[in-house]
Every structure is written in C-alpha cells, then in structure tokens.
C-alpha positions as CSV (number, residue, x, y, z in Angstrom):
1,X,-7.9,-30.3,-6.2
2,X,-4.5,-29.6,-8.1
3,X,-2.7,-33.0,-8.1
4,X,-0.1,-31.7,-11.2
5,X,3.8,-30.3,-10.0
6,X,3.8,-27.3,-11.9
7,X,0.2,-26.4,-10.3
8,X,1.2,-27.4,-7.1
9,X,4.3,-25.0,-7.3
10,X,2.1,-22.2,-8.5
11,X,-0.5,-22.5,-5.5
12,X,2.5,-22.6,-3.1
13,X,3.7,-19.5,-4.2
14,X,0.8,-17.6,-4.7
15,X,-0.2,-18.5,-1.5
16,X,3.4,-17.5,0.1
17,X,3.4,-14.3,-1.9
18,X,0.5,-13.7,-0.3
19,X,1.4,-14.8,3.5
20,X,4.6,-13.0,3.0
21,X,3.5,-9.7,1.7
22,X,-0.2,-9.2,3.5
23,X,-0.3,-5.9,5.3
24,X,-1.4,-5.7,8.9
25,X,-2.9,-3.5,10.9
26,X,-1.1,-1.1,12.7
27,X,-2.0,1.6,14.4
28,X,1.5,4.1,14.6
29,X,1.9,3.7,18.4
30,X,5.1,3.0,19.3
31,X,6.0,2.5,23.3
32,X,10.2,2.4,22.7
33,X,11.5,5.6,23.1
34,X,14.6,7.1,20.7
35,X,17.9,6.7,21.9
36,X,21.0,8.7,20.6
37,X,24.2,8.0,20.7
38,X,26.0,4.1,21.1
39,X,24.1,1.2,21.4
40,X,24.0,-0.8,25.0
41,X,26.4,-4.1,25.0
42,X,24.5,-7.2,24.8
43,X,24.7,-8.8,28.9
44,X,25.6,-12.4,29.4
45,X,22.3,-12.6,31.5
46,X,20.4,-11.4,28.2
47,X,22.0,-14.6,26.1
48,X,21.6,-16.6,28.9
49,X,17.8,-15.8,29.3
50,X,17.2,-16.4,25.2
51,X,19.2,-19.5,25.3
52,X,16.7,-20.9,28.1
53,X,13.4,-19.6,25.8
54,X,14.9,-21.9,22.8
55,X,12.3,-24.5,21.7
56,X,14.2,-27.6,21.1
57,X,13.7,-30.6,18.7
58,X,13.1,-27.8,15.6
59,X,14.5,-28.2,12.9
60,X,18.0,-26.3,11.7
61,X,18.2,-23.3,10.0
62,X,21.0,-22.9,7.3
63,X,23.6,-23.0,9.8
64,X,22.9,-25.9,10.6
65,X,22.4,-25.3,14.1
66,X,20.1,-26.4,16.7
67,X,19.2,-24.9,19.8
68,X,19.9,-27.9,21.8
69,X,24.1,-27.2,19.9
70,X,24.6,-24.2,20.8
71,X,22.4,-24.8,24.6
72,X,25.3,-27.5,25.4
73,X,28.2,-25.3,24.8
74,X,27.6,-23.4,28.4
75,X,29.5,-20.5,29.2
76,X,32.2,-20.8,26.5
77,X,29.4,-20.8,23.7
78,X,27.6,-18.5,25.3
79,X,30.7,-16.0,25.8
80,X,31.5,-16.5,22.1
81,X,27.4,-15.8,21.4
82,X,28.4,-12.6,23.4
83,X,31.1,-11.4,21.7
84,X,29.3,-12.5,18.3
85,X,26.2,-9.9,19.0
86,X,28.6,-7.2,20.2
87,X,30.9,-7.2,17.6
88,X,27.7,-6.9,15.7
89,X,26.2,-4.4,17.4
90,X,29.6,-2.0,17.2
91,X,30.3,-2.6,13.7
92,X,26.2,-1.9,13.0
93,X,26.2,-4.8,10.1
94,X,25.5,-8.6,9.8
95,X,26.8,-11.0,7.3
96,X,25.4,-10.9,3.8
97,X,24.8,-15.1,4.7
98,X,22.7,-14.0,7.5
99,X,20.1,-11.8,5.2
100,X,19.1,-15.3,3.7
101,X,16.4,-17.9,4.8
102,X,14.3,-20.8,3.6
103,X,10.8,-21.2,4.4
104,X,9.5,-24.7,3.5
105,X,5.9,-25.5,4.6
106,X,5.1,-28.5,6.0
107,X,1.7,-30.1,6.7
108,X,1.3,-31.5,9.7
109,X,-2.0,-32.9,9.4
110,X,-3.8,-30.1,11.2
111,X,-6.2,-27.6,9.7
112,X,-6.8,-27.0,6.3
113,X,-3.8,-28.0,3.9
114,X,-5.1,-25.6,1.6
C-alpha cells in the first residue's frame, strides 16, 4: 500500500496515463456517411432534447455550470445555447478555454480504489 504524497501522485498518474492513452478496439466500420458542402444548423428541438438527457446533481465543469443552470433558463437560454453552437458550427472553431478539462478521480467507495 503506498501511503507517501509523492507515491501517491505517481500511481495516479501512471494509472491515468494509462486510462487516458489505452487503445481500443476498433474495427474501421463506420455507418455515418460523408457529407460535402455546409454543415446543417443545430434545431432548437435538438438542444431541447440534450437539455432533457442532462444528469443533474454533477458536479461543474470549469465553467462553472450545472445542468440544472443552464435547464432553468428555458427558451431564452436555450435560444442563446442555439445561437452559441451555430455560430460555432459556421465559424468551424471553439474557444482555446474550451480545449481544456480537469479530470479529478474520486473514490466513491465502490470497487477497487486501486
């Protein structure tokens, strides 16, 4: 059992290294078929829909945000959701803040900690 810091950080990531970067089987079928030319606008019905599948109670990402914000705003958040994803989808780039994440695991006392 490793019960020092510095050998506690190293386990955690070599064993995130590891989670992270594990190659999985795949085998080169792909059922989406190649479309040229503009991308289709985002629907209202389509935010709507993913705005219903949001787990709540999770924990915020770094925004700040939880799904239970952004699932209270109703149409006028959803609008600006809208028009958020379009513009995105015209201008065919995100925000260099939006390339970054934070993965901190937490045991929850299930399974194996290790």
């Amino acid at each position: 059992m490793i019960v020092d810091g510095k050998g506690i950080k190293d386990y955690w990531k070599e064993y995130m290294e590891k989670l992270m970067n594990e190659e999985n089987e795949w085998d080169h079928k792909l059922s989406a078929e190649v479309k040229e030319g503009p991308a289709d606008c985002i629907r209202m019905a389509e935010v709507r829909a993913v705005l219903k599948k949001m787990k709540r109670n999770k924990a915020p990402g770094l925004s700040g945000l939880i799904a239970e914000m952004i699932q209270a705003t109703g149409d006028i958040g959803i609008q600006w959701i809208l028009d958020l994803c379009n513009g995105i989808v015209k201008e065919g780039s995100i925000a260099e803040d939006w390339k970054s994440s934070v993965v901190l695991p937490i045991y929850k006392g299930k399974g194996d900690p290790m």
